[in-house]
C-alpha positions in Angstrom: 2.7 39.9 -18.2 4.1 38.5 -15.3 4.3 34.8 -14.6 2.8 33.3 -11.4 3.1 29.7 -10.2 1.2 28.0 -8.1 1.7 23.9 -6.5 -1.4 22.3 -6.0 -2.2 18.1 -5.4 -6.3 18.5 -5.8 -6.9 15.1 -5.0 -10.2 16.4 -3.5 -11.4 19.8 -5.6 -13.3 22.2 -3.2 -14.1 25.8 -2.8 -10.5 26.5 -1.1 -9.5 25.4 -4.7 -10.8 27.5 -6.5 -10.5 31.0 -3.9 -6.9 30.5 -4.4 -6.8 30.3 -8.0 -9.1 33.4 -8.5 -6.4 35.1 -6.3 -3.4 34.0 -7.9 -4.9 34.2 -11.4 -5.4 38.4 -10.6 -1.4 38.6 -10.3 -0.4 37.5 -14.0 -0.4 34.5 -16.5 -1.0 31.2 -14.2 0.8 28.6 -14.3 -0.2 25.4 -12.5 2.0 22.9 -11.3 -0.2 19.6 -10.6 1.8 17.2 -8.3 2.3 13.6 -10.0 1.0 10.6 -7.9 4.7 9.7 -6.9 5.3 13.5 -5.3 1.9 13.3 -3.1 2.8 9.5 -2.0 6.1 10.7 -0.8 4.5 12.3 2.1 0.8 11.4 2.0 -1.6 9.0 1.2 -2.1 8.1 -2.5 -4.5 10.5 -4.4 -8.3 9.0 -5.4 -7.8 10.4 -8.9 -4.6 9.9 -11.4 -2.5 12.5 -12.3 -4.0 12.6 -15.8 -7.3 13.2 -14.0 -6.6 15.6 -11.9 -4.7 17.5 -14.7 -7.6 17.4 -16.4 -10.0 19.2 -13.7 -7.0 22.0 -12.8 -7.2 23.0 -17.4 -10.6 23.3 -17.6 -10.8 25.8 -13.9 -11.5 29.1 -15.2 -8.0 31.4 -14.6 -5.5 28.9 -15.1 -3.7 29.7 -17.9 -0.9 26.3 -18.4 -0.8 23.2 -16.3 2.9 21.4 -16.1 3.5 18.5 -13.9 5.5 19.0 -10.6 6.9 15.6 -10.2 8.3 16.2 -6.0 7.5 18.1 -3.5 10.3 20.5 -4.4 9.8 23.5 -6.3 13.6 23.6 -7.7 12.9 22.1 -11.0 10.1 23.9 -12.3 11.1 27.3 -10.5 14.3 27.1 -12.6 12.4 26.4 -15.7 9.6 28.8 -15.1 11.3 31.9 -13.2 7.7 32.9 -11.9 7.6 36.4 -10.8 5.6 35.3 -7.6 4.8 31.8 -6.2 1.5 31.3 -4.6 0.6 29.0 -1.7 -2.1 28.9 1.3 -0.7 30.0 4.9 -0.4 26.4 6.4 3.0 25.2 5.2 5.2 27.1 7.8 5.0 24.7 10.0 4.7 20.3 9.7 6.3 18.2 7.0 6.3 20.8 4.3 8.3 23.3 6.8 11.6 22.4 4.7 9.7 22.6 1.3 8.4 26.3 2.2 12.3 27.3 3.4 14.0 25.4 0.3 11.3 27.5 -1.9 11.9 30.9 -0.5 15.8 30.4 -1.7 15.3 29.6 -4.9 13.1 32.7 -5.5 15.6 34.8 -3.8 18.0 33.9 -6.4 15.8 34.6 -9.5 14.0 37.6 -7.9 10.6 35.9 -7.2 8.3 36.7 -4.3 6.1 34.2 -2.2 2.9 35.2 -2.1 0.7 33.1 1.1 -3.0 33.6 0.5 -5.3 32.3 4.0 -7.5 29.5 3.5 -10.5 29.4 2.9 -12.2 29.0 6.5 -14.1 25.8 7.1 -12.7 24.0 4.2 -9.9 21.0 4.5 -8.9 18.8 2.2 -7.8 16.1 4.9 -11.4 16.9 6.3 -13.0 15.8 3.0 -10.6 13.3 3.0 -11.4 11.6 5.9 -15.5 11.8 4.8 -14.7 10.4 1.5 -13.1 7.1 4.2 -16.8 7.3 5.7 -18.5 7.1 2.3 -16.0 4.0 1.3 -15.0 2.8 -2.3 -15.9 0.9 -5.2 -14.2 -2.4 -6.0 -12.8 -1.0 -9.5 -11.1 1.9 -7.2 -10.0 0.0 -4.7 -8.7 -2.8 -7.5 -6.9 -0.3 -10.1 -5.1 1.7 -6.7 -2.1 -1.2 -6.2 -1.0 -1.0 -10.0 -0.7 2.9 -9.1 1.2 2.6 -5.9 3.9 0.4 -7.7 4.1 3.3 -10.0 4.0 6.1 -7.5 6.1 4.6 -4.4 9.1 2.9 -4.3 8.4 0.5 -2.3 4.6 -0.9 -0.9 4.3 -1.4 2.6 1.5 -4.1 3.4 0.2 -5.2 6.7 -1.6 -8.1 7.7 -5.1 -8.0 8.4 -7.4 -10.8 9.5 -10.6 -9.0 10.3 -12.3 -5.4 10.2 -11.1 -4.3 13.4 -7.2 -5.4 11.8 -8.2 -3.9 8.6 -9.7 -0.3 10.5 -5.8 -0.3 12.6 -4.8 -0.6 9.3 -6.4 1.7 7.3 -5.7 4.8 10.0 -2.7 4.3 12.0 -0.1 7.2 10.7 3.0 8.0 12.4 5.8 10.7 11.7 9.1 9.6 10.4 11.9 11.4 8.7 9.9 14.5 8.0 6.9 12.7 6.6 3.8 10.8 7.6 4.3 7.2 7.3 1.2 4.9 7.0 0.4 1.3 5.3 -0.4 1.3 1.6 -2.3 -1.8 1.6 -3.4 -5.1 3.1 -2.5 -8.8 3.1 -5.4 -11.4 3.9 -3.1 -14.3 5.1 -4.2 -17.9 4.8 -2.1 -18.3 8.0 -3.8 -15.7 10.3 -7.3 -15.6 8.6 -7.2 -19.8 9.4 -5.7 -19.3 13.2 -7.8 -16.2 13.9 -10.6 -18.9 13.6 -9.1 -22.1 15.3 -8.2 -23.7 11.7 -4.8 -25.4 11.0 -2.9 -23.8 8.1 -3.7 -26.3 5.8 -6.4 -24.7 3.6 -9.0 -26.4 5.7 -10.8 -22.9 5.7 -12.8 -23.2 2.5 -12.9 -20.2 -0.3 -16.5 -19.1 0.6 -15.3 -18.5 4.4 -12.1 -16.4 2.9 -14.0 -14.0 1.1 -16.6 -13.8 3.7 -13.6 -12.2 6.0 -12.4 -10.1 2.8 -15.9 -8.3 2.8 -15.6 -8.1 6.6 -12.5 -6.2 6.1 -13.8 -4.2 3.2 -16.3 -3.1 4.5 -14.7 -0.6 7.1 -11.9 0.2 5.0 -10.6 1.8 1.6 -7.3 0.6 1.2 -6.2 -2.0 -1.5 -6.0 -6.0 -0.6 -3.3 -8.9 -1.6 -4.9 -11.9 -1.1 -3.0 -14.8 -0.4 -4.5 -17.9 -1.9 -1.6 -20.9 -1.0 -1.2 -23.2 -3.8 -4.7 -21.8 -5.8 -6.0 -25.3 -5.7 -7.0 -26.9 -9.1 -6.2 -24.8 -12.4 -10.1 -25.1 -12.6 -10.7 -23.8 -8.9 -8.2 -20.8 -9.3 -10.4 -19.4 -12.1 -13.1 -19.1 -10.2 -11.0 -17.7 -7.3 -9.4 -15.3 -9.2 -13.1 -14.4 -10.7 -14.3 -13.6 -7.3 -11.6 -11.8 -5.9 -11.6 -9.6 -9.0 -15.6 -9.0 -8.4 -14.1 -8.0 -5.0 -12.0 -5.3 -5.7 -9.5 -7.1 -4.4 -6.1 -6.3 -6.1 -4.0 -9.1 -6.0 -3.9 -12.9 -5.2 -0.2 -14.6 -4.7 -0.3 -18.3 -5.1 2.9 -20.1 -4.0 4.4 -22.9 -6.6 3.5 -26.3 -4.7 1.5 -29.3 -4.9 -0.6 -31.3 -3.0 -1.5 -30.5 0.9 -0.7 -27.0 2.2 2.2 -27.2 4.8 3.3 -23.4 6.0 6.8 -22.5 4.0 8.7 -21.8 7.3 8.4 -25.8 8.0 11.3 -26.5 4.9 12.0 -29.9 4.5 10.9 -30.8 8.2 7.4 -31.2 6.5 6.3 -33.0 3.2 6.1 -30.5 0.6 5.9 -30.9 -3.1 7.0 -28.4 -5.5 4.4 -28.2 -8.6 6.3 -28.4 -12.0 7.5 -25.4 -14.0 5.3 -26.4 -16.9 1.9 -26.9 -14.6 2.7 -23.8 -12.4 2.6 -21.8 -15.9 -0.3 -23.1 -16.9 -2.2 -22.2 -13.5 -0.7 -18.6 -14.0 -1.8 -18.4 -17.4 -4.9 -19.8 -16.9 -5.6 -16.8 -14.0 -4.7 -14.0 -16.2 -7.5 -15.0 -19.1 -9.9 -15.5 -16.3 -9.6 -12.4 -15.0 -11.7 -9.1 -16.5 -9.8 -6.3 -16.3 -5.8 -4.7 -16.6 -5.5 -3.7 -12.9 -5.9 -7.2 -11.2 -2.4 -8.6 -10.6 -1.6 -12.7 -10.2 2.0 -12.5 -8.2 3.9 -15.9 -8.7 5.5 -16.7 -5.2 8.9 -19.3 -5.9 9.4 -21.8 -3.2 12.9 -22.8 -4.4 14.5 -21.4 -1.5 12.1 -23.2 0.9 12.7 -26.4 -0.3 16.4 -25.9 -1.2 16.2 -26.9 -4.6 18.8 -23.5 -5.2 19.0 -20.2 -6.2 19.5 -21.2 -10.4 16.1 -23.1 -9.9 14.2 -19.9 -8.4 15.8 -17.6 -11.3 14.4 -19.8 -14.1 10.9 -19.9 -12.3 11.4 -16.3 -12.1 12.0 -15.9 -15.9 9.0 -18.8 -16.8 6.3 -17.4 -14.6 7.0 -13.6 -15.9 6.9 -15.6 -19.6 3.4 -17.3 -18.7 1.6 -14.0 -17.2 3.3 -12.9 -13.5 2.6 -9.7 -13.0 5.2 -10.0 -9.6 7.7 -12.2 -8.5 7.1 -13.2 -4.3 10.7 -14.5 -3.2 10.6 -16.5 0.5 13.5 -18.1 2.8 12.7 -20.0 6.1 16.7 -18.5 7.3 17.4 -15.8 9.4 19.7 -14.1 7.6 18.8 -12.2 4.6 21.8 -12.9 2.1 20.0 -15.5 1.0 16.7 -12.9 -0.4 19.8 -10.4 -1.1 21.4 -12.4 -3.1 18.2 -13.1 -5.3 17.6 -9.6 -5.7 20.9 -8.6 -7.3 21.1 -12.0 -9.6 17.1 -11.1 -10.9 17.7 -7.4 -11.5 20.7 -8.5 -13.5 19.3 -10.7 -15.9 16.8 -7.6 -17.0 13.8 -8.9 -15.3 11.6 -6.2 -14.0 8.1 -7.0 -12.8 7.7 -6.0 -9.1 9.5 -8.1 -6.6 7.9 -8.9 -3.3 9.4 -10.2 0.1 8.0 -11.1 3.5 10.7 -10.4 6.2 9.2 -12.5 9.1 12.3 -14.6 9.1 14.9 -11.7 8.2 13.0 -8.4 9.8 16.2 -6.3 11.0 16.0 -5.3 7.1 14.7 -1.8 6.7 12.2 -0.4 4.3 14.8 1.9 2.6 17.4 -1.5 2.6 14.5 -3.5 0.6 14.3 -0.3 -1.8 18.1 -0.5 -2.4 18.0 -4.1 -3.3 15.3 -3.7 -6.2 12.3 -4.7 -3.8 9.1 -3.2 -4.8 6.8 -5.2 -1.9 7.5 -5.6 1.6 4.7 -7.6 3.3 4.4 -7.9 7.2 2.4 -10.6 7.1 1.5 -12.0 10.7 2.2 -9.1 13.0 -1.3 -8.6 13.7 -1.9 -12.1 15.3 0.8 -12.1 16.7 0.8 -9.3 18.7 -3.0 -10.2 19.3 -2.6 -13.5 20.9 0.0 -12.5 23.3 -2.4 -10.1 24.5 -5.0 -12.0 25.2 -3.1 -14.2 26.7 -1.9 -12.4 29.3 -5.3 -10.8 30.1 -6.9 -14.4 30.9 -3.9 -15.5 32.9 -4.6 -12.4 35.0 -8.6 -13.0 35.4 -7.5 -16.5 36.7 -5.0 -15.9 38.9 -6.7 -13.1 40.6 -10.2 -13.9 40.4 -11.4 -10.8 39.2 -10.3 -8.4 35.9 -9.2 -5.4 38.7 -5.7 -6.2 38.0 -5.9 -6.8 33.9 -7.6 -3.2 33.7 -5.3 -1.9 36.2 -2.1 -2.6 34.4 -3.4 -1.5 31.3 -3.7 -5.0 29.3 -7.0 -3.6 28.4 -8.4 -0.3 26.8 -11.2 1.2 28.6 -15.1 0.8 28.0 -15.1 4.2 26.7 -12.2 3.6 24.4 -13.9 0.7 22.6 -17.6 2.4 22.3 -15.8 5.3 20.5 -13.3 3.1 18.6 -16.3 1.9 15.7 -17.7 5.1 14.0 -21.4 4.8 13.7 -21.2 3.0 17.7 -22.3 6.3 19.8 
């Protein structure tokens, strides 16, 4: 009997599913070859289900004779193992990001003989359709929780963008642009004490109380379906950061990173301009450790963010905190610099990856931002956080639009030179609003 293959990612099983496999099934023995969470993230958005799940729904689909795990987007390694007789896909690959994948595909089958076999889909049925319903619908906190564990598994490295409110958290949650051949999009969020404080008229200096933080994490939740770091400065008293840690995990929120200093919160970026105290190894431990057996499940994550560098106390000093908070319960290292140049984050990378460590490290490049994703990658960086771009951008913004209603007396001009999006733009921009 003669062998047929066929590539599927089934994140989202429909009817189109299951037309195709009834088709291919009719050609010979089929062989399914369910893309691993890593292989979809390359191009795509995370899948909802695991591997092992989805693995699971293709074996018990009525026609599909093996399942084997296609761990990229190319065919070559399974192609070479298998030697299908055909390869089966739906029509809409010729052209878009899996345009090289297609071509790539229909060489390796010349060489063993194979033919590609393009069935049509099935009319009125979309996975990115269903998709983007399933957004509509929402998540659940366990979900939305278990999904950052799986990115570090899947992606290389985890982009996260600052969000400070729904509208933030929506830009977030669907902004996708091409680059290299794939879409690019954020993995996840980042609730800053910095923004979420100044987006309210608050100094930086935890004067915004716990109940007011989660109050804009629900905000954000609400509208959106991607997972949440939350940054939670110092995490207060031992006792206090239980309870934090309890309600962030009742959340669905996926990680909190609380930074290794005492007393009253000063932003890092001030160094040694500002009075700032770094808490002892011994005590920060036993904050870390008292987060991790406060906490309910596996998937929520307490990152341990090192000021050493901040404060200059030296690279040796960060290294051992590094190695003692991984000891006590980490489950990521957050590295910082106030300096402008990177060497000094570089340098940390390569001295932690050589002494064996290898929980996930995480770095925000506000100071050092000519650093590119792929660079952060190279150096053993598993988080990159842009963590105030939001506000930022914002403020300036609305800056400029008052200065204009002032000067001019009227908002003709503001409109005029496009400082503002039109009525129309903003009464479609909410779903649910028309």
């Amino acid at each position: 009997m003669k062998t047929v293959y066929l590539a599927m990612s089934v994140d989202i099983v429909h009817t189109g599913h299951i037309n195709i496999i009834q088709k291919a099934s009719k050609l010979g023995s089929l062989v399914v070859g369910v893309l691993s969470d890593s292989a979809i993230a390359s191009y795509k958005r995370l899948p909802s289900m695991s591997y092992e799940h989805r693995k699971n729904i293709i074996e018990n689909i009525k026609g599909v004779d093996k399942v084997v795990i296609q761990e990229t987007t190319s065919y070559e390694n399974n192609i070479k193992l298998l030697k299908p007789n055909y390869v089966v896909h739906g029509d809409d690959w010729r052209e878009g990001v899996l345009k090289g994948t297609r071509e790539e595909l229909l060489f390796l089958l010349d060489e063993i003989g194979g033919e590609l076999v393009e069935f049509s889909y099935t009319e009125g049925i979309s996975s990115r359709i269903l998709s983007e319903a399933n957004k509509v619908i929402g998540t659940t906190p366990s979900i939305r929780m278990s999904m950052l564990r799986r990115l570090l598994h899947a992606k290389p490295v985890v982009t996260v963008n600052e969000v400070h409110n729904g509208l933030c958290g929506l830009i977030t949650e669907v902004t996708k642009v091409e680059r290299d051949g794939c879409d690019a999009e954020f993995d996840a969020m980042w609730s800053s004490s910095l923004t979420d404080s100044t987006a309210k008229g608050m100094p930086d200096i935890e004067a915004v109380d716990m109940t007011s933080r989660l109050s804009s994490v629900n905000h954000i939740f609400e509208v959106t379906t991607k997972p949440m770091i939350f940054d939670a400065d110092t995490g207060g008293k031992i006792e206090h950061f239980v309870f934090t840690v309890k309600s962030l995990e009742r959340l669905g929120v996926s990680a909190v990173v609380i930074e290794d200093k005492i007393g009253l919160k000063k932003n890092s970026l001030f160094g040694n301009d500002v009075s700032q105290s770094q808490d002892s190894v011994q005590g920060f431990k036993e904050k870390i450790k008292a987060g991790k057996q406060a906490q309910v499940t596996d998937d929520f994550m307490i990152i341990a963010r090192i000021e050493s560098l901040i404060l200059d106390v030296g690279m040796d000093d960060a290294l051992m905190r590094a190695d003692e908070y991984i000891k006590a319960g980490a489950d990521a290292i957050m590295i910082h610099s106030r300096k402008k140049s990177p060497d000094e984050i570089f340098e940390f990378c390569e001295k932690y990856r050589s002494t064996g460590l290898i929980a996930p490290l995480m770095v925000v490049p506000s100071s050092f931002n000519s650093v590119t994703e792929s660079e952060w990658e190279n150096r053993g960086v598993s988080i990159v956080c842009y963590a105030n771009h939001m506000l930022r951008s914002a403020y300036p913004a609305m800056l400029n639009t008052a200065k204009s209603i002032l000067a001019h007396g009227r908002s003709y001009e503001a409109e005029s030179d496009n400082l503002c999006m039109s009525i129309k733009e903003i009464l479609e921009l909410i779903p649910g609003t028309r």
